[in-house]
C-alpha positions as CSV (number, residue, x, y, z in Angstrom):
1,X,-3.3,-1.3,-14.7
2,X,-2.4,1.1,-11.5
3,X,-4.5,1.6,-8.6
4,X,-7.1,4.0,-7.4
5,X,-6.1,5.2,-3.9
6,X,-8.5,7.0,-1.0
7,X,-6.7,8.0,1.9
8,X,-9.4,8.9,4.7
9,X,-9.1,9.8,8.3
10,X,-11.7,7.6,10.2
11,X,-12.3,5.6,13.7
12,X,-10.7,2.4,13.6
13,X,-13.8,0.7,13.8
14,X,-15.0,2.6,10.9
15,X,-12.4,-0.2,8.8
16,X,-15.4,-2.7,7.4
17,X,-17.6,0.5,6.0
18,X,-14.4,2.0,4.5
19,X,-13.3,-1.1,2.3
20,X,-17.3,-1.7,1.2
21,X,-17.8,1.7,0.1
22,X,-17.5,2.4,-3.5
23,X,-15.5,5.6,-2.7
24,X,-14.6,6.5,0.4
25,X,-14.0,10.2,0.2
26,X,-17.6,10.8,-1.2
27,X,-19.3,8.9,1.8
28,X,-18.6,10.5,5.4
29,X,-14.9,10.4,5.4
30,X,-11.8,13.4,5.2
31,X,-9.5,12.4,2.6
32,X,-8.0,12.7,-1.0
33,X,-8.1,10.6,-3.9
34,X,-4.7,9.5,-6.2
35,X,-4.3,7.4,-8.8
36,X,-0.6,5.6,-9.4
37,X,-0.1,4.7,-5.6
38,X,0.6,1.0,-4.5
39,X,1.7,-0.5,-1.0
40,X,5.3,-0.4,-2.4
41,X,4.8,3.8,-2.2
42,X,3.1,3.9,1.1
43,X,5.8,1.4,3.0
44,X,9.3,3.3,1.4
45,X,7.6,6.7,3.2
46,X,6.9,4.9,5.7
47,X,10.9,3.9,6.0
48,X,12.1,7.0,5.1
49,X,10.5,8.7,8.4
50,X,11.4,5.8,10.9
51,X,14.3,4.6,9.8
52,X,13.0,0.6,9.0
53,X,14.3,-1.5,6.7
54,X,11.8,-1.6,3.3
55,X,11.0,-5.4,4.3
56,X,9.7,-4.2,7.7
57,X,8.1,-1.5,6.6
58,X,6.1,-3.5,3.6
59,X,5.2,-5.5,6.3
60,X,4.0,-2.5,8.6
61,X,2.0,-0.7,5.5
62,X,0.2,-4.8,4.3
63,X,-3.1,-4.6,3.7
64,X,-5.5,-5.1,6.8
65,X,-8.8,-5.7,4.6
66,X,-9.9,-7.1,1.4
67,X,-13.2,-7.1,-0.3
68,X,-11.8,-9.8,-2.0
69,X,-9.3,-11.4,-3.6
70,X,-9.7,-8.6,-6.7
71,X,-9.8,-6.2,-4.2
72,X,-10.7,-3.6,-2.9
73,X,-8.2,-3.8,-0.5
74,X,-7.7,-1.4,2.8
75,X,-4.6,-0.7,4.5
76,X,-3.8,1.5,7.8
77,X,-1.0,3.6,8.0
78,X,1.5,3.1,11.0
79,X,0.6,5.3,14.1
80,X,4.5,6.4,13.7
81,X,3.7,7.1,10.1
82,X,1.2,9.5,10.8
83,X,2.7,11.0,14.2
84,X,5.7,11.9,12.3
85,X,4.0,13.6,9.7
86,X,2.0,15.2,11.8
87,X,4.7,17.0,13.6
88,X,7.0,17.9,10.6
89,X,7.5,21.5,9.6
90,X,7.5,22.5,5.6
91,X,11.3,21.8,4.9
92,X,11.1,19.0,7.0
93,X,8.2,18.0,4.6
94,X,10.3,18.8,1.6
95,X,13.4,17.3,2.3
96,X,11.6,14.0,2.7
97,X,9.6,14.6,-0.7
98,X,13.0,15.1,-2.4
99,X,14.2,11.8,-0.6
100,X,11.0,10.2,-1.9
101,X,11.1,11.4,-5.4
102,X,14.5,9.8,-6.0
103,X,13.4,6.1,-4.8
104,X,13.1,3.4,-7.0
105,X,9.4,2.9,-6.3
106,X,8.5,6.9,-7.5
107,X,11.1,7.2,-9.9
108,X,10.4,3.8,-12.2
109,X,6.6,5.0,-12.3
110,X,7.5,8.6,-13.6
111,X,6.8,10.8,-10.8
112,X,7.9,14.3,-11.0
113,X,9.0,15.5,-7.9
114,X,6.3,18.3,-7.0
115,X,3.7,15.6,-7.5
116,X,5.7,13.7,-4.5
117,X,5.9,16.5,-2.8
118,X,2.3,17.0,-3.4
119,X,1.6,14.0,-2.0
120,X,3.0,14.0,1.3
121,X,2.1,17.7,1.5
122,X,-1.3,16.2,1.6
123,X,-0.8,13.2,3.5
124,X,0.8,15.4,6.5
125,X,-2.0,17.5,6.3
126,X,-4.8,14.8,6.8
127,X,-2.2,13.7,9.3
128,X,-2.8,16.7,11.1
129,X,-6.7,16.0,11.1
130,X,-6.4,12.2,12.1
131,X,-3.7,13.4,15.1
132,X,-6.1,16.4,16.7
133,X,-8.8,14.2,16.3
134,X,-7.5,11.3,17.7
135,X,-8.1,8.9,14.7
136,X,-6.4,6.9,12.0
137,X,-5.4,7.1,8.1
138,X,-6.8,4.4,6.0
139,X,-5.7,3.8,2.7
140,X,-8.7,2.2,0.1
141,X,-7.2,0.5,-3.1
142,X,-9.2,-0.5,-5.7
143,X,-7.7,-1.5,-9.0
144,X,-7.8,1.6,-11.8
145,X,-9.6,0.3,-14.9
């Protein structure tokens, strides 16, 4: 079973309506949806663009929220996450896509490379909306029946 995955741009007080919605993106919040994500994913990008150890960074990118123990569950992404995806220029954004696409967490679920490319193409560009409007990226998981 792999997860379902929202990544919105809200207020951080907006974090109890974002993890009892259904689906985020359809309510009042910018995002995408993804399926095939897990915290594992979120925290090695998260390493990759600040230099911590995975440990640290799995503790950085844990959840903040859970519905309940079945989920689903919401995390934030680290302000440093978003800030330096925010600020990165296309090859910048690719070479970190190619670093990405060769980790163990990416490679051992079958990800092609443009599809992690893809993905932080998109994440830098909702980082770009949470940055300019002085908000932050929340990521809803909900298991994917």
């Amino acid at each position: 079973m792999g997860m379902l995955v929202n990544v919105v741009v809200a207020d951080p007080e907006d974090a109890g309506a974002i993890i009892e919605s259904p689906k985020p993106i359809e309510e009042e919040w910018k995002g995408f949806e993804s399926r095939g994500l897990d915290q594992a994913k979120f925290a090695m990008l998260h390493a990759l663009l600040t230099g911590e150890l995975f440990d640290e960074a799995m503790s950085d990118c844990g959840p903040v929220y859970a519905a309940s123990e079945e989920g689903p569950w919401l995390m934030k992404l680290p302000d440093e996450t978003v800030q330096q995806l925010a600020r990165l220029d296309e090859d910048a954004l690719d070479r970190v896509g190619e670093e990405l696409a060769a980790t163990e967490e990416f490679e051992a679920d079958g990800w092609p490379s443009d599809a992690v490319m893809g993905f932080v193409n998109d994440l830098a560009d909702l980082a770009g909306v949470a940055r300019a409007q002085g908000r932050a990226m929340f990521v809803w998981m909900a298991a994917d029946a």
